[in-house]
N, C-alpha and C positions, 0 to 999 in steps of 0.2 A: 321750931316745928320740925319733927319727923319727917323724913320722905313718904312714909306711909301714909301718913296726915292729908299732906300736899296731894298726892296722889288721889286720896279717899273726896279730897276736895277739888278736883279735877275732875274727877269722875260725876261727884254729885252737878257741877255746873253743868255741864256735857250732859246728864241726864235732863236736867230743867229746859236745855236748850232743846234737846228731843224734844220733849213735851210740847213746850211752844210750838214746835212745828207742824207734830203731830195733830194740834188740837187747830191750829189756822188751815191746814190741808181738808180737814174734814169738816172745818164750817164751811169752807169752799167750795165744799162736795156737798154739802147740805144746801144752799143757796142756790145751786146749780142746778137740782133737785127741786127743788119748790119751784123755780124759774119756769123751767122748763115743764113741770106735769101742770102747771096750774096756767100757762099757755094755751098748753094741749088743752084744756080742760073747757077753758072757756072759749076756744075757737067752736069745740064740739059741742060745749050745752049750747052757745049762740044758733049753731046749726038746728040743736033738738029744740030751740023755743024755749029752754031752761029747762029742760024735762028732772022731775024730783029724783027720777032714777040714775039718768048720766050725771047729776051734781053728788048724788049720794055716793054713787061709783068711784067720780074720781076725790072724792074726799077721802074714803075708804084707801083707795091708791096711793095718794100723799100720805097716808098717816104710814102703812107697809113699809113704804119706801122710802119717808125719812126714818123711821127705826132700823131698816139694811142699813142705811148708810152712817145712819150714827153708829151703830154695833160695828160693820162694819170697817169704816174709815175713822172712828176715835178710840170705840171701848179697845177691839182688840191690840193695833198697834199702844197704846197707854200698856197693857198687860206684860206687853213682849219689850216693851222698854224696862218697866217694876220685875223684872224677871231676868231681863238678860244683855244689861247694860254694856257688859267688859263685849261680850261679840259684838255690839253693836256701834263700838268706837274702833273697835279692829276692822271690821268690815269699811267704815266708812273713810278710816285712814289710807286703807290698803286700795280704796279705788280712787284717793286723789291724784295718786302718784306713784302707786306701785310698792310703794317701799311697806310704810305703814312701823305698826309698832310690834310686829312680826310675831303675835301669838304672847310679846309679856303682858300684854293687858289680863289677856285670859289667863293666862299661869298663874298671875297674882290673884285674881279671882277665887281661885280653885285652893289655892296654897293655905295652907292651916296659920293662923295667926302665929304658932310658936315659932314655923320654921325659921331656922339663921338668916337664911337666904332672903327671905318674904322685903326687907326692908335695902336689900340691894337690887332687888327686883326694879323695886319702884322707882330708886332712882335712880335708875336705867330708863323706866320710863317715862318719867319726868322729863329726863332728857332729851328724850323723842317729844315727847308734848310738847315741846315748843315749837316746832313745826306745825302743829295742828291745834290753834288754840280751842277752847272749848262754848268761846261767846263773841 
């Protein structure tokens, strides 16, 4: 197997594993959301006697505010991961420890498949990837 290969399959794991996180983070935000307004909800219809208009309200409420939070806290980060994978393993390297994989994740990103270089790149970065597994 290529370094390129290994690499492209480093990258996809690391992407999946974003995923996962992404998508636990924001059921956790969704959950927290429903907890909480439908609390609120019923401490205050209890007050109004059930009134049809504060139950209709905060129903209204919860539907608003779990779509912020799913758009929010799942669709957009999913987008910025499908989009912008190599920053987002540089960034996350580069605040374990400072060092990171110093811009070749992105380089290779960017690098046109013909170039010479493209397949010393990566395992250069392969190299660094063992510092920072991907699962």
């Amino acid at each position: 197997m290529k370094a390129t290969e290994k690499l492209e399959l480093y990258l996809a794991e690391f992407r999946q594993r974003l995923k996962k996180l992404v998508i636990l983070q924001g059921m956790a935000a969704v959950m927290a959301v429903i907890l909480s307004i439908s609390l609120i909800a019923a401490w205050l219809s209890l007050e109004n006697g059930y009134a049809s208009s504060t139950v209709i309200s905060f129903r209204l409420i919860l539907v608003v505010a779990l779509g912020a939070v799913i758009y929010k806290g799942i669709i957009e980060p999913l987008k910025k991961i499908k989009n912008n994978v190599s920053g987002l393993v540089e960034s996350r390297s580069y605040k374990t420890d400072g060092k990171g994989f110093e811009g070749r994740v992105e380089t290779y990103a960017q690098m046109n498949a013909s170039n010479p270089f493209r397949e010393l790149l990566a395992e250069d970065a392969l190299n660094i990837s063992t510092s920072y597994p991907a699962s």
